[in-house]
C-alpha positions in Angstrom: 0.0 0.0 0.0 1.5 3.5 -1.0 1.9 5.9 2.5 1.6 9.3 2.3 4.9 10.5 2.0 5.0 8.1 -1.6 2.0 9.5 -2.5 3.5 13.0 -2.6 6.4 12.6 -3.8 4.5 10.9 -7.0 2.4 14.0 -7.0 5.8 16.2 -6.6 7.3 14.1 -9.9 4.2 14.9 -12.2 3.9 18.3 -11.0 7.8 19.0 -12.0 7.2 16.3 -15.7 4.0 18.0 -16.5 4.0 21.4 -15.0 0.8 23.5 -12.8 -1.1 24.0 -15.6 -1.2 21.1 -17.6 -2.2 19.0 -14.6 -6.0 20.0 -14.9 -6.2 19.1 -18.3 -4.3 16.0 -17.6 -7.0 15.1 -15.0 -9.6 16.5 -17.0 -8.2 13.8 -20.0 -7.8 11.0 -17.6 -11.5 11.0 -16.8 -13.0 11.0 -20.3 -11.0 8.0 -20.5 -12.3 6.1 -17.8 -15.6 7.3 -18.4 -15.1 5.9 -22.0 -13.9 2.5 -20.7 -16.9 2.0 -18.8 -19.1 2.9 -20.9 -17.5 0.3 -23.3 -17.2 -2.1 -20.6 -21.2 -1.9 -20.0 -22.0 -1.8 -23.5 -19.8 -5.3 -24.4 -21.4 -7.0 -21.2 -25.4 -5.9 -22.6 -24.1 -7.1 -25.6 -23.2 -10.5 -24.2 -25.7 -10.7 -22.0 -28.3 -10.7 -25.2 -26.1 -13.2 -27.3 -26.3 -15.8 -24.8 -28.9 -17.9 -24.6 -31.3 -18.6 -21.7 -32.8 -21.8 -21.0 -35.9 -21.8 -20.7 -37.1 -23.6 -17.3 -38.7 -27.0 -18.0 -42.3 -28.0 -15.8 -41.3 -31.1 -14.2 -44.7 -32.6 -14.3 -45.2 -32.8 -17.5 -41.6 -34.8 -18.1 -43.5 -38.1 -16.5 -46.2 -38.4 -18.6 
């Protein structure tokens, strides 16, 4: 697990690689992403979800007969 003094130094090496004010859009970037991967995560599971077959439940009572 990362403590907190990792956690800023991380933050002090991107700040210094990417500058102040590219950091916003950075972020900004970062969450259309992941917005766009779950969206296309959701989307292929539907998708899935219709190809696949369902059984359909069998009534027991009339197998004997």
């Amino acid at each position: 697990m990362i403590g907190h003094q990792e956690l800023i130094i991380i933050l002090v090496i991107i700040m210094v690689l990417f500058g102040a004010k590219k950091l916003p859009e950075l972020g900004r970037s970062l969450g259309q992403g992941m917005k766009e991967f779950k969206k296309s995560s959701k989307e292929l599971l539907e998708d899935t979800d219709d190809e696949i077959p369902t059984k359909a439940p069998t009534d027991s009572t009339n197998a004997s007969s």
